[in-house]
Backbone as CSV, one residue per row, in Angstrom:
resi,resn,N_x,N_y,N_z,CA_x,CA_y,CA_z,C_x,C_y,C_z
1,UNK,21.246,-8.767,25.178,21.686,-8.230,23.870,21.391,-6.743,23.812
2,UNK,22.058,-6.279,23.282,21.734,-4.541,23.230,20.988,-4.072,21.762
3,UNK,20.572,-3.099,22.509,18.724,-2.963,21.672,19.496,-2.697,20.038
4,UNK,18.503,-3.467,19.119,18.917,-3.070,17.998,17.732,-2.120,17.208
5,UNK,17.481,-1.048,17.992,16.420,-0.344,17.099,17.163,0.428,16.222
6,UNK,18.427,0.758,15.884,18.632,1.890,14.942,18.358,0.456,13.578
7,UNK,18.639,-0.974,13.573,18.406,-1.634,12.365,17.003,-2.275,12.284
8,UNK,16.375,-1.860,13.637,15.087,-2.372,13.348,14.188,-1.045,12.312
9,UNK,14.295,-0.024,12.525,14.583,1.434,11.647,14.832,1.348,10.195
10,UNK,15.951,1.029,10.051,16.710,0.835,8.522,15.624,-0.261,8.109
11,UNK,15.116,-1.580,8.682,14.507,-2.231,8.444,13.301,-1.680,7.955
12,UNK,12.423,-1.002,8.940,11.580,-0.318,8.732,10.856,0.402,7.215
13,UNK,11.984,1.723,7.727,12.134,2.901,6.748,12.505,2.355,5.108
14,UNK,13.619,1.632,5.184,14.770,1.191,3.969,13.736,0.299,3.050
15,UNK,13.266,-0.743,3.706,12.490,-2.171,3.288,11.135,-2.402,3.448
16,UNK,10.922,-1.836,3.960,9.197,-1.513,4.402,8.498,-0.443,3.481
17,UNK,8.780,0.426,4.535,8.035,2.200,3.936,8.382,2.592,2.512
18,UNK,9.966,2.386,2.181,10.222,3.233,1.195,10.769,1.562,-0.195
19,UNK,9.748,0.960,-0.857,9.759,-0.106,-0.945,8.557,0.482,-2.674
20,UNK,8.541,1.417,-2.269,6.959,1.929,-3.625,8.174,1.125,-5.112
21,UNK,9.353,1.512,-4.753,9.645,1.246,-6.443,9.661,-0.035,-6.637
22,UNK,9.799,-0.823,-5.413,10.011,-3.250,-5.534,11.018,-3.012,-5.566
23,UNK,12.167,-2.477,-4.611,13.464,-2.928,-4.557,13.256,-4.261,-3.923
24,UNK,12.195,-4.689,-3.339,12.237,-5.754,-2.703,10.965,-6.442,-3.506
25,UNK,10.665,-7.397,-4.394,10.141,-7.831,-4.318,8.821,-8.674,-4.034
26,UNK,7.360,-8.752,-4.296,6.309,-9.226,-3.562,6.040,-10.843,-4.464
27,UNK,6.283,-11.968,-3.758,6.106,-12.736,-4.832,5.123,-13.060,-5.559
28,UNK,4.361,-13.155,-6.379,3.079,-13.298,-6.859,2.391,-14.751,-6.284
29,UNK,3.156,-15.380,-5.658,2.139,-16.338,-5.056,2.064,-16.274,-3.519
30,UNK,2.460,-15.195,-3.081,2.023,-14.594,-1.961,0.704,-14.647,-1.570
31,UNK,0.423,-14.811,-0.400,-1.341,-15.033,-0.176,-1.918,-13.471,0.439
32,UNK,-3.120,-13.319,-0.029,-3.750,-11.846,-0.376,-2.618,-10.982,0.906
33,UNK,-2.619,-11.045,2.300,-2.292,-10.369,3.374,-0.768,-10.637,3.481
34,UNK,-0.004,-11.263,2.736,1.457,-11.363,2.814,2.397,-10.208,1.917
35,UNK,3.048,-9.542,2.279,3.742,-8.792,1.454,5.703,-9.017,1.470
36,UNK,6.004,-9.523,2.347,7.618,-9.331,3.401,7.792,-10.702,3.791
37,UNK,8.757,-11.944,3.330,8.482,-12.982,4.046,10.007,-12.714,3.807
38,UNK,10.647,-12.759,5.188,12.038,-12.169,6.020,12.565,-13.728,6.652
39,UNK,14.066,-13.764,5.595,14.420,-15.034,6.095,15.935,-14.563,7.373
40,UNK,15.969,-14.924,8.494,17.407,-14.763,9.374,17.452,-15.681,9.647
41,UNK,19.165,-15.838,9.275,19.860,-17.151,9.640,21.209,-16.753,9.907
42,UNK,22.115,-17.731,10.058,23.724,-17.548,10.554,23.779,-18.659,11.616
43,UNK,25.410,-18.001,11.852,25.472,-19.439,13.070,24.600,-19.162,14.373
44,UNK,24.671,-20.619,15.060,23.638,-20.426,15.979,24.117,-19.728,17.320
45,UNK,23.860,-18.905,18.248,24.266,-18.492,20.087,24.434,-16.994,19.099
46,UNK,24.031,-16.444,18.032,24.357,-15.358,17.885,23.486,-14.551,17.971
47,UNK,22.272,-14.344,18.544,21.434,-13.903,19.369,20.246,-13.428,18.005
48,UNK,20.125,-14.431,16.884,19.179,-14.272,16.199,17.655,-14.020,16.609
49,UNK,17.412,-14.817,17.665,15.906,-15.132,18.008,15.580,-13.794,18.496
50,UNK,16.249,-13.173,19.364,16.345,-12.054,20.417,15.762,-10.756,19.301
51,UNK,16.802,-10.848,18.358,17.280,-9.942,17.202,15.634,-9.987,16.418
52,UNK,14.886,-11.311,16.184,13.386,-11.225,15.625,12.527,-11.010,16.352
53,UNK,12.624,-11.304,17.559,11.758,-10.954,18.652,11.300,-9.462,18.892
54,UNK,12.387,-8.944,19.061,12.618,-7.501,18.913,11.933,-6.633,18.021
55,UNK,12.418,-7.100,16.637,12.076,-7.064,15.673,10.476,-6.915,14.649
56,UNK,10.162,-7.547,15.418,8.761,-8.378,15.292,7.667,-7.071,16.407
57,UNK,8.203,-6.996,17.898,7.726,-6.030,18.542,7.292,-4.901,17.958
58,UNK,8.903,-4.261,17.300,8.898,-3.102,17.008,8.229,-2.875,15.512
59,UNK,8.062,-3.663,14.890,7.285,-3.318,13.291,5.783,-3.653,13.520
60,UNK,5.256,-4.037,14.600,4.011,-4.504,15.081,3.202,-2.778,16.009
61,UNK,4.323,-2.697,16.732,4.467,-1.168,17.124,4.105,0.168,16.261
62,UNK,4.930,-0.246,15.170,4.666,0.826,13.879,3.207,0.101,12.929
63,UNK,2.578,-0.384,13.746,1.671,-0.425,12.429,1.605,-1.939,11.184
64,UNK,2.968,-2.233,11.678,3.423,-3.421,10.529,2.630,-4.367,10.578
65,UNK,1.928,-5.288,10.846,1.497,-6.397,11.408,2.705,-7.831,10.983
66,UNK,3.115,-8.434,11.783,3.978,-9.189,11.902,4.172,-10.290,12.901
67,UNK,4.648,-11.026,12.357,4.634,-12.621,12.988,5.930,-13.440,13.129
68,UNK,6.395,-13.588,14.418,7.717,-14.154,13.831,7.429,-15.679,14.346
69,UNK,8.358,-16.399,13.203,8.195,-17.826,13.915,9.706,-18.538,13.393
70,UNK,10.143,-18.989,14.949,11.470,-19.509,14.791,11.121,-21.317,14.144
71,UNK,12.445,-21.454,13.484,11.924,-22.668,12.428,12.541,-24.147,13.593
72,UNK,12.915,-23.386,14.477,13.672,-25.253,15.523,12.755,-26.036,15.756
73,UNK,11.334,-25.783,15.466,10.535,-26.899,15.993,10.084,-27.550,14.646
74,UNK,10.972,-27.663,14.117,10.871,-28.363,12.804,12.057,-29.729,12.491
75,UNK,13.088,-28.992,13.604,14.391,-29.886,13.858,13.729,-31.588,14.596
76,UNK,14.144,-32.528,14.037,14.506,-33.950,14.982,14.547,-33.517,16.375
77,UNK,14.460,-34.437,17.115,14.665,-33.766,18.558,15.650,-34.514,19.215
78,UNK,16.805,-33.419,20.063,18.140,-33.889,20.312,18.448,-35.459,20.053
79,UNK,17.786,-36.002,21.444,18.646,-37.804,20.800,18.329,-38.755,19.895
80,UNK,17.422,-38.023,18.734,17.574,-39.045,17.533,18.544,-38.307,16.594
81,UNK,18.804,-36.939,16.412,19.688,-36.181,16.467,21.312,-36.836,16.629
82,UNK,20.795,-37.093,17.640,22.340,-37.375,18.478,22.638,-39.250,18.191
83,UNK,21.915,-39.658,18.007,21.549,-41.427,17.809,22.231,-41.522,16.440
84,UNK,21.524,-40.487,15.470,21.638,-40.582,14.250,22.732,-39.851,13.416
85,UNK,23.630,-39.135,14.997,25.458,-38.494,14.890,24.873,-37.395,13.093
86,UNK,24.049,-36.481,13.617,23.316,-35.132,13.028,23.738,-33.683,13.367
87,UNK,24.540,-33.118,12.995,24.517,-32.035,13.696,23.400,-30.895,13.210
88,UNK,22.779,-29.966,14.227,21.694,-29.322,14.122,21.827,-28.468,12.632
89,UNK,22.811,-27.997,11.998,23.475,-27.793,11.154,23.256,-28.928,9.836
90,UNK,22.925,-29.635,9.833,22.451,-30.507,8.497,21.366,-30.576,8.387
91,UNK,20.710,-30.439,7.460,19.504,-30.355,6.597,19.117,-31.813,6.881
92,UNK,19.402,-32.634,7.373,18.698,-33.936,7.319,18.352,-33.997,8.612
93,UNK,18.458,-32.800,9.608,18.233,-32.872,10.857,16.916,-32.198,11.371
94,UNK,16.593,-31.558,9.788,15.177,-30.881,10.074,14.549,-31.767,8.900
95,UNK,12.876,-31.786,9.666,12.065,-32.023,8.540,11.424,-31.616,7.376
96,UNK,12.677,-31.061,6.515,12.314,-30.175,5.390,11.054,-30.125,4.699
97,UNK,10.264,-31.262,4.698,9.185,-31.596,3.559,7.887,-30.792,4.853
98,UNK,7.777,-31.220,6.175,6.812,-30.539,6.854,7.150,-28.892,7.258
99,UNK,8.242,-28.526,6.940,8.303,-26.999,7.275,7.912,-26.269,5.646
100,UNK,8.257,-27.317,4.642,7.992,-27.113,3.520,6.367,-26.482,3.373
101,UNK,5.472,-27.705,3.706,3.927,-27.552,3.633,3.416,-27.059,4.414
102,UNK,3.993,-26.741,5.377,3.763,-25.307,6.483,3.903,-24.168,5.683
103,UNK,4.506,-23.921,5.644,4.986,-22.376,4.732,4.335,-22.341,3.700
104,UNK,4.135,-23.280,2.419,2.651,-23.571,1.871,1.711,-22.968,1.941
105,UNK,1.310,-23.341,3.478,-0.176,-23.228,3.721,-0.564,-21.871,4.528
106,UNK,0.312,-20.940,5.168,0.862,-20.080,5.945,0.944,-19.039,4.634
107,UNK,1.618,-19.085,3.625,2.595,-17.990,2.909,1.762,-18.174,1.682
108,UNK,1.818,-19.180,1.173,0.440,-19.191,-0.278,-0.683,-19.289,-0.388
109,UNK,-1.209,-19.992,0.652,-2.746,-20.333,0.770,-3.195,-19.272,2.060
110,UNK,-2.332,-18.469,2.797,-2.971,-18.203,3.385,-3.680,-18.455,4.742
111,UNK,-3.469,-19.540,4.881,-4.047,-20.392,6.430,-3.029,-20.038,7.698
112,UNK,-4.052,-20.299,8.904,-3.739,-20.710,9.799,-2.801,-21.863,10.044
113,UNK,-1.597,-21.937,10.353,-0.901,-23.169,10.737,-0.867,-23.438,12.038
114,UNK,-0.341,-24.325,12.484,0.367,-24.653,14.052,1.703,-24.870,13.716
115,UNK,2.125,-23.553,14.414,3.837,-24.140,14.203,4.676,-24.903,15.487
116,UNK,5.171,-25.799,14.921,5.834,-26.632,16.108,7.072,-26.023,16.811
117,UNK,6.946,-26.292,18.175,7.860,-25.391,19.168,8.835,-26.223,19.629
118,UNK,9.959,-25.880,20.012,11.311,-26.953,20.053,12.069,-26.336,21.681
119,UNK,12.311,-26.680,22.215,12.505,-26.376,23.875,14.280,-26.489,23.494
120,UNK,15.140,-25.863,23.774,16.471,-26.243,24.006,17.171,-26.514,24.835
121,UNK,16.603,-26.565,26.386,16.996,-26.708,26.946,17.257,-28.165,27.450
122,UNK,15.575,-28.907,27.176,15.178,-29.802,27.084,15.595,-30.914,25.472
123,UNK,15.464,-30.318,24.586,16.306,-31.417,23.550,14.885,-31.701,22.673
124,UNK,13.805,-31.171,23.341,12.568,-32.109,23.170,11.302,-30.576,22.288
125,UNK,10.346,-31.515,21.885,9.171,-30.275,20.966,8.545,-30.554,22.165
126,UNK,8.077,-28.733,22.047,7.149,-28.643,23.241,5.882,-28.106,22.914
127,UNK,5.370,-28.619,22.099,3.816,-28.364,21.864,3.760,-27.056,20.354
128,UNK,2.444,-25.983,20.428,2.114,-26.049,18.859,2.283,-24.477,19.082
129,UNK,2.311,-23.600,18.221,1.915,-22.269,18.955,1.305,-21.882,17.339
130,UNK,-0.212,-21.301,17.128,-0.737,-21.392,15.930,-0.131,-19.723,15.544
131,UNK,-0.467,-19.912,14.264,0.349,-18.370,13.632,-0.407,-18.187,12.112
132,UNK,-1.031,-17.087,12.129,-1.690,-16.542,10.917,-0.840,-15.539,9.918
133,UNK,-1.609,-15.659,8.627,-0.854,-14.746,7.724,-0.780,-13.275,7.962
134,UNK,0.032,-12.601,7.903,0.217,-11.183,8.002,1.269,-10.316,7.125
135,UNK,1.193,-9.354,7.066,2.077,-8.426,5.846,3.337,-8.650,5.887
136,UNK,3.848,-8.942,7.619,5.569,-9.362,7.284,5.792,-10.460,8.302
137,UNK,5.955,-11.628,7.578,6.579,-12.949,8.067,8.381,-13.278,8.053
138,UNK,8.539,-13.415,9.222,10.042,-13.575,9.786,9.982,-15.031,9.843
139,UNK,11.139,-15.456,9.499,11.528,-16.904,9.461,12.806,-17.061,9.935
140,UNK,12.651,-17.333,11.566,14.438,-17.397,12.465,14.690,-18.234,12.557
141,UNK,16.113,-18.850,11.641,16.581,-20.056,11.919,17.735,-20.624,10.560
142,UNK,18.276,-21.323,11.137,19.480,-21.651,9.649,18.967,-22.565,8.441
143,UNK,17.567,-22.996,8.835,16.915,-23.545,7.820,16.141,-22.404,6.548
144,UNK,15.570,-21.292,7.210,15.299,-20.438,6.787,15.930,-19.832,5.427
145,UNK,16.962,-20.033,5.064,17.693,-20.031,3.401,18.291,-20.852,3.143
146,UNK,18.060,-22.035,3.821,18.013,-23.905,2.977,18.087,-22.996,1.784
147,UNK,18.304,-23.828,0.429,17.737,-23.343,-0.989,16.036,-23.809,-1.222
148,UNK,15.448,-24.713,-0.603,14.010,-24.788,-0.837,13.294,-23.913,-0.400
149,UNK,13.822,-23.196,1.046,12.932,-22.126,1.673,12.585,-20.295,0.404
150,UNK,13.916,-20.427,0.644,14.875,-19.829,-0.342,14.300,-19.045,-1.730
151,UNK,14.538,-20.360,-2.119,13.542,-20.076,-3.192,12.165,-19.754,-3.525
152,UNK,11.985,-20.717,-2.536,10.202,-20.705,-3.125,9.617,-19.400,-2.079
153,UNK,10.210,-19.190,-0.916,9.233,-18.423,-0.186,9.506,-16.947,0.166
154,UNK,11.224,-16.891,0.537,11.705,-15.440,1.189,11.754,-14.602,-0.117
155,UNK,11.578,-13.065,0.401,12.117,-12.241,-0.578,12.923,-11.065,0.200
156,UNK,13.468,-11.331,0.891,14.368,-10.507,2.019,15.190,-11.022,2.928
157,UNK,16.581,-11.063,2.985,17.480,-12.130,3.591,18.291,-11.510,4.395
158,UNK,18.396,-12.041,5.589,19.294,-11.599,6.332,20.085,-12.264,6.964
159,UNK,21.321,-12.169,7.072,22.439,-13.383,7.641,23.496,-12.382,8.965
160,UNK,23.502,-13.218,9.872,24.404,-13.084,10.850,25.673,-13.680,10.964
161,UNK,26.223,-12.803,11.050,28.335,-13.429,11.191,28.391,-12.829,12.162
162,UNK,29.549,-13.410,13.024,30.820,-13.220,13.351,32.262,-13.821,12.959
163,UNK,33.528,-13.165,13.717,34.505,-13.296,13.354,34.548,-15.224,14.121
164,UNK,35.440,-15.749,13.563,35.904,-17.290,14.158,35.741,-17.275,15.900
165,UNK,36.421,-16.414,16.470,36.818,-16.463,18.211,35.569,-16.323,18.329
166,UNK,34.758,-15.255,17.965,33.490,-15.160,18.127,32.199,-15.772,18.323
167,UNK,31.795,-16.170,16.887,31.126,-17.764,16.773,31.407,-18.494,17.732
168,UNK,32.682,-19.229,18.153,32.867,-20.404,18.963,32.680,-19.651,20.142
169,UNK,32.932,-18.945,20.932,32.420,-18.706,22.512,31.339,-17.968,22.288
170,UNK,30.363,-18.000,21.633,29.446,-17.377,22.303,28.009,-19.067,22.194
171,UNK,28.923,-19.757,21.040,28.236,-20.693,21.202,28.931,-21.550,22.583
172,UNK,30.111,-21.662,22.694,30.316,-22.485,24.170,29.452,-21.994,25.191
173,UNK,29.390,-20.632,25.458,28.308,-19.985,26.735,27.510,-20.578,26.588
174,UNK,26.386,-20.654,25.282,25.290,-20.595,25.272,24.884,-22.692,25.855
175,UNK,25.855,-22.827,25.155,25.687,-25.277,25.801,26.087,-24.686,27.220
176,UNK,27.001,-23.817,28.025,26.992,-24.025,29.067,25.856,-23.777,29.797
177,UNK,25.788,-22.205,29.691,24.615,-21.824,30.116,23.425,-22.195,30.607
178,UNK,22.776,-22.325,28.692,21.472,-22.640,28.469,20.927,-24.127,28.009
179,UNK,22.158,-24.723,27.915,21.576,-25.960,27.537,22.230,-27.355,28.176
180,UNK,22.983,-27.058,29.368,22.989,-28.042,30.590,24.269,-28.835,29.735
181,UNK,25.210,-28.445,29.581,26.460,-29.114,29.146,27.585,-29.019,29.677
182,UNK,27.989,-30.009,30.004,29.396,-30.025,30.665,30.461,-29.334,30.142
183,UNK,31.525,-28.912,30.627,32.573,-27.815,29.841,33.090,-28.952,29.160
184,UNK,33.720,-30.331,28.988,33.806,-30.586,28.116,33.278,-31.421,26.329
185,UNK,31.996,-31.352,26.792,30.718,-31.888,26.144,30.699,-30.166,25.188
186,UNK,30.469,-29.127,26.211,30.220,-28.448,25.566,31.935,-27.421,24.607
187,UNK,33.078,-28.036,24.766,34.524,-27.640,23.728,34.026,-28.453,22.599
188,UNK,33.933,-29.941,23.126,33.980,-30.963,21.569,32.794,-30.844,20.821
189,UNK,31.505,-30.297,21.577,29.791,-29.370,20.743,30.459,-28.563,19.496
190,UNK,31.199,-27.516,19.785,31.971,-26.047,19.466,32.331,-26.789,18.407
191,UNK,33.752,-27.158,18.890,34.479,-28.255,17.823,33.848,-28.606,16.248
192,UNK,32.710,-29.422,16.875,32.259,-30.216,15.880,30.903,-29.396,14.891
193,UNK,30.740,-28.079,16.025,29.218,-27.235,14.974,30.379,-26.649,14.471
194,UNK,31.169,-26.120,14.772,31.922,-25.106,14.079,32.405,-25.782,12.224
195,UNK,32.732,-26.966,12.715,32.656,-27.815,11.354,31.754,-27.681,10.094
196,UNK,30.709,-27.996,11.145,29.135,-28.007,10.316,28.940,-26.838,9.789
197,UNK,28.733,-25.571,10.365,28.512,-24.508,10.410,29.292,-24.241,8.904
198,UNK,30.769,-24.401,8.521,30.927,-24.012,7.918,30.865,-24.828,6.268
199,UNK,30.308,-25.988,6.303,30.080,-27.352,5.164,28.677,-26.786,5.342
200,UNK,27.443,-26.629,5.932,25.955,-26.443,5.880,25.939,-24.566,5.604
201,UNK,26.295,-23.891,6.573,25.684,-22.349,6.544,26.363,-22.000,6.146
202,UNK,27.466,-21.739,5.980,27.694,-20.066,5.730,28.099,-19.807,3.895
203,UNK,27.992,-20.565,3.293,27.495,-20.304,1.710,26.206,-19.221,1.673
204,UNK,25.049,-19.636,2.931,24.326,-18.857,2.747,24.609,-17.164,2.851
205,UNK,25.532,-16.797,3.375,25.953,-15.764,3.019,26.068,-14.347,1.940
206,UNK,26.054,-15.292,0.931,26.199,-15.064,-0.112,24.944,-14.388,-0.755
207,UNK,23.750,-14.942,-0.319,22.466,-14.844,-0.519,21.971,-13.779,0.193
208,UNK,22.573,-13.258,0.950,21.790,-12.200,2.193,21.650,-10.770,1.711
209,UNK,20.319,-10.134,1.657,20.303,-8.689,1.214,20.546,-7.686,2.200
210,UNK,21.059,-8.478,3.250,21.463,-7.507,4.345,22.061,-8.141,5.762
211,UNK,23.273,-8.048,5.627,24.495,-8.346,6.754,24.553,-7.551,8.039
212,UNK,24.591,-9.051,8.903,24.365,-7.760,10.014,25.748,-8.402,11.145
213,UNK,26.902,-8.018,11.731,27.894,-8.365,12.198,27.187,-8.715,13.974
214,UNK,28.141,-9.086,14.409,27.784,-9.469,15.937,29.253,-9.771,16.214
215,UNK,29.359,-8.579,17.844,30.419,-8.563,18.262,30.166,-9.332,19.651
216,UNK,31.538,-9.586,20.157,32.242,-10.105,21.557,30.546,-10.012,22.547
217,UNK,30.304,-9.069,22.755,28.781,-8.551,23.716,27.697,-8.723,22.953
218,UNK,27.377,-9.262,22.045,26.276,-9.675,20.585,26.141,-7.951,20.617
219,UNK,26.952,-7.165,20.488,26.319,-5.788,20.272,26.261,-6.183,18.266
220,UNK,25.470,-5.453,17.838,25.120,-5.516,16.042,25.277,-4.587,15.431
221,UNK,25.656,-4.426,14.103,25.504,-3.499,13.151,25.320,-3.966,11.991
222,UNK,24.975,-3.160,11.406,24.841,-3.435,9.794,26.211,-3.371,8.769
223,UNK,26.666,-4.126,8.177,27.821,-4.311,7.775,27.730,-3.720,6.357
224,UNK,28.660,-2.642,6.372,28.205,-1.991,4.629,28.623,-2.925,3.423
């Protein structure tokens, strides 16, 4: 993916630093060391994780202290998923009520959690990776502006689009690629998230305080 520091910057400068008047919000049940709880979501192969990872580096770099934690290890795991004909894309495919009391205990109270880790290649959770409170919490994943997350926890939203052609091949690469799928396992995958994608996510759209496009090469910008 190609470096996104001019929006890790805007991020920075825009939402961070220059923030004295509450264009953004601090929620009052924020726990003492939380100030920024940063929700990214959109469809999935659009190089979100990369995009917080990054992200997360570079505001840690400046001073920020920051934590990112992707929300998939909160998802069912592929073949009950798949048993239970779920696409990753429905809310009944994650365990809303335990990512719920995670974030709880993480974002209001303050604690130490273990957040659960989700392998994609494999289908399967792969163990715990613990994560403490800090001034700016990233939350990567399409669960991340559910309306429960939503509400109760983010105060900074960010959503990823692309155009239709878009979305669908970069998610076909990514089942070929990265997640061991046959070319035609991985057309009728496309097919059927592309469905989902648009009945589950992209309402969330609507909600986002800041759009960020993704082209053909996941190159990004900020969409005025």
């Amino acid at each position: 993916m190609p470096n996104n520091s001019e929006i890790n910057r805007h991020i920075l400068n825009e939402c961070i630093k220059n923030n004295a008047a509450g264009k953004i919000r601090r929620k009052k049940e924020y726990a003492q060391k939380v100030d920024f709880v940063f929700a990214v979501s959109g469809a999935a192969a659009l190089g979100k994780t990369t995009f917080c990872k990054n992200l997360a580096v570079f505001l840690n770099d400046n001073a920020v202290k920051t934590e990112h934690l992707p929300l998939d290890g909160f998802m069912l795991d592929r073949p009950t998923r798949q048993k239970r004909n779920l696409s990753g894309y429905d809310p009944q495919s994650t365990d809303i009520l335990l990512l719920t009391n995670t974030m709880k205990e993480l974002i209001y109270n303050g604690k130490e959690v273990e957040l659960p880790l989700y392998d994609h290649q494999t289908g399967n959770h792969a163990g715990f990776k613990p994560i403490s409170p800090c001034r700016v919490i990233i939350l990567d994943g399409i669960m991340s502006l559910h309306y429960e997350i939503r509400q109760i926890f983010t105060n900074f939203n960010i959503f990823f689009y692309a155009d239709d052609l878009v979305m669908r091949g970069l998610r076909l690469l990514v089942d070929l690629n990265e997640r061991g799928y046959s070319v035609f396992q991985a057309l009728a995958h496309s097919d059927e998230e592309f469905v989902s994608y648009n009945k589950w996510i992209y309402h969330q759209i609507s909600f986002a305080n800041l759009l960020i496009s993704v082209g053909r090469e996941r190159e990004l910008s900020i969409s005025p």
